[in-house]
N, C-alpha and C positions, 0 to 999 in steps of 0.2 A: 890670487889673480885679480881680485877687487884692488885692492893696492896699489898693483901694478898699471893697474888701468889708468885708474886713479893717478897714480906718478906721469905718469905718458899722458892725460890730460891736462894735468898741470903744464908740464913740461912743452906741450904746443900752444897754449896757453901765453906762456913766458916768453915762446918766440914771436907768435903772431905779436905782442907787446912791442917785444923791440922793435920788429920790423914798422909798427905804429909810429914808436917813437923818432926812431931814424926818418921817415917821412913826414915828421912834423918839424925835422930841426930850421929852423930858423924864424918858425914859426912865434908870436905871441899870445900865444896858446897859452903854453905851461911850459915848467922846466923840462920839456922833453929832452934837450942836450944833455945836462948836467945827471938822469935819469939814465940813460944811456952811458957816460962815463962812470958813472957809480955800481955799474951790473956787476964788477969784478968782488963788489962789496955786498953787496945782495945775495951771489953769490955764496955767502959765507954764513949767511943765516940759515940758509938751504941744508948746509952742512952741519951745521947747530944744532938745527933740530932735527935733522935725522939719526944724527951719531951722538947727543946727548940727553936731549929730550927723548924722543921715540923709547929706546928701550927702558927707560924705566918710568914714563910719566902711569901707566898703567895702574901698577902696586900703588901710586901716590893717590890715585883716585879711589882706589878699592881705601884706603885708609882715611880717605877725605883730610891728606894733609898736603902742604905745599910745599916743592924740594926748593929750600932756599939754599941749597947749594949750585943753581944754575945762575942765580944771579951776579956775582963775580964774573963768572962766562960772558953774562950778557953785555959787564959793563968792559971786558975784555974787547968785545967786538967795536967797541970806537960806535954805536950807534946812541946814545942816550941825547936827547936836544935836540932831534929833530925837527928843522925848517927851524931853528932858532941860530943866531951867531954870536960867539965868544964865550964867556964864562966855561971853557971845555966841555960845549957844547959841539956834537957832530953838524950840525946846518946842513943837513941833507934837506932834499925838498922834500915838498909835501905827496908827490907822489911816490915817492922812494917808503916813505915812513909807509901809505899803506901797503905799498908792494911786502914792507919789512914782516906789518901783521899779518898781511896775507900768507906769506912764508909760514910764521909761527904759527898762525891757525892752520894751514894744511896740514900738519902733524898734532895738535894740542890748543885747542881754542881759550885752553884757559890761559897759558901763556901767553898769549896771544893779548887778550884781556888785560892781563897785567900789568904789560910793556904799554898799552893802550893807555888805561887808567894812571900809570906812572908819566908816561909821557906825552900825552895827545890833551891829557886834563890837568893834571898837577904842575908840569915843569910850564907847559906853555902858559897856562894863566898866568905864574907868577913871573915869566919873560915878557907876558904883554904886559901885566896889568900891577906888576910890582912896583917896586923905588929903588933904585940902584944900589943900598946897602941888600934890601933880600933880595936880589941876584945876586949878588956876588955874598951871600952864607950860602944860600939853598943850589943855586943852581950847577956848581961845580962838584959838590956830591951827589947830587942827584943823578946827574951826568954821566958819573965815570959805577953808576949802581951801587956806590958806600954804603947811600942812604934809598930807602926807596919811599916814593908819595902816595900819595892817595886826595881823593877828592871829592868832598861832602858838600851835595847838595841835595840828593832825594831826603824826602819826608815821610814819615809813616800817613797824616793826611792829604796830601799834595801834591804826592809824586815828586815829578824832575818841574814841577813848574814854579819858574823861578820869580814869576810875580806875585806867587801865591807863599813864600818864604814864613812859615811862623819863626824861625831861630831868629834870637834877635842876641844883639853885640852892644855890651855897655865899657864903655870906657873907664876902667878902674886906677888906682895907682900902682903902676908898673906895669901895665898892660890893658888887657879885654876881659870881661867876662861874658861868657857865653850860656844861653840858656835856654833846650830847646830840645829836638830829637831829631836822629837822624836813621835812614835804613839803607841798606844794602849798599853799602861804601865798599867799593874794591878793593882792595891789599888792605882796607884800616884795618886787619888782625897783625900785623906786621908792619905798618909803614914805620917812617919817622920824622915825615911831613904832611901835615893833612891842611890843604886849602879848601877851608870851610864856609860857604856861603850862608852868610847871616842878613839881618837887618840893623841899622844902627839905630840903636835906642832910642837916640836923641834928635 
């Protein structure tokens, strides 16, 4: 009955939403339009995680491990790169992407998290703030969920604050060296990109 309830508030919820949106259209608001055209996609998350996640994220918990066979699924749904464009990236907007978590956390907050930390910190930093060869490695895998990211910046003394950064980056031959420590990094037990905030040495 909790559930249920729970389902039916979400679910008015979701409409009093649109009914928001449709009254903002033309507005310079937000993508309320483009929000509104995307619900049939949104949509599909809903079913996602009711019909793939839900029944078995439970046992994954009781075992404290993470089903990485839903990630395929994820990258099935055309969502990975959101509010980004190109490199096979979805360009949904920015309210679409939380509506996306929103979805995923109504059923399983740790998916939710994930998609979060793969996509909201790994893919966007390197779409804003990369150089045009890492978008076009990172950001088409990452996209379609091949590879999945992760994003290192908390510190065991410093937290998430990022002008307090001990990691520092030294420029070596063939690369960076890095030296420093980091905590509670999202997917880093599994990623296979980690945009890591440092200091430059030099």
């Amino acid at each position: 009955k909790v559930q249920l309830d729970m389902q039916s508030a979400s679910s008015q919820r979701v409409r009093a939403l649109t009914g928001q949106l449709r009254a903002a259209q033309g507005s310079s608001f937000a993508n309320a339009t483009s929000v509104v055209d995307e619900f049939p996609a949104l949509r599909s998350i809903r079913m996602f995680a009711e019909r793939e996640v839900a029944p078995i994220i439970n046992q994954y918990w009781e075992k404290a491990e993470f089903p990485h066979q839903l990630l395929p699924k994820l990258g099935a749904l055309g969502i990975g790169g959101c509010n980004q464009k190109g490199y096979g990236c979805s360009g949904h907007s920015l309210m679409s992407e939380g509506i996306i978590m929103m979805e995923l956390a109504r059923v399983d907050p740790s998916i939710s998290l994930c998609f979060l930390v793969h996509d909201s910190l790994c893919m966007y930093t390197i779409g804003a703030l990369g150089s045009e060869d890492q978008k076009r490695k990172y950001l088409p895998k990452l996209a379609a969920f091949e590879h999945v990211g992760c994003w290192a910046m908390t510190e065991p003394e410093w937290g998430s604050d990022a002008a307090s950064l001990a990691t520092t980056a030294t420029q070596v031959e063939g690369g960076w060296r890095l030296d420093g420590a980091k905590r509670w990094i999202g997917n880093s037990p599994f990623a296979d990109v980690c945009v890591c905030f440092a200091r430059n040495a030099h």
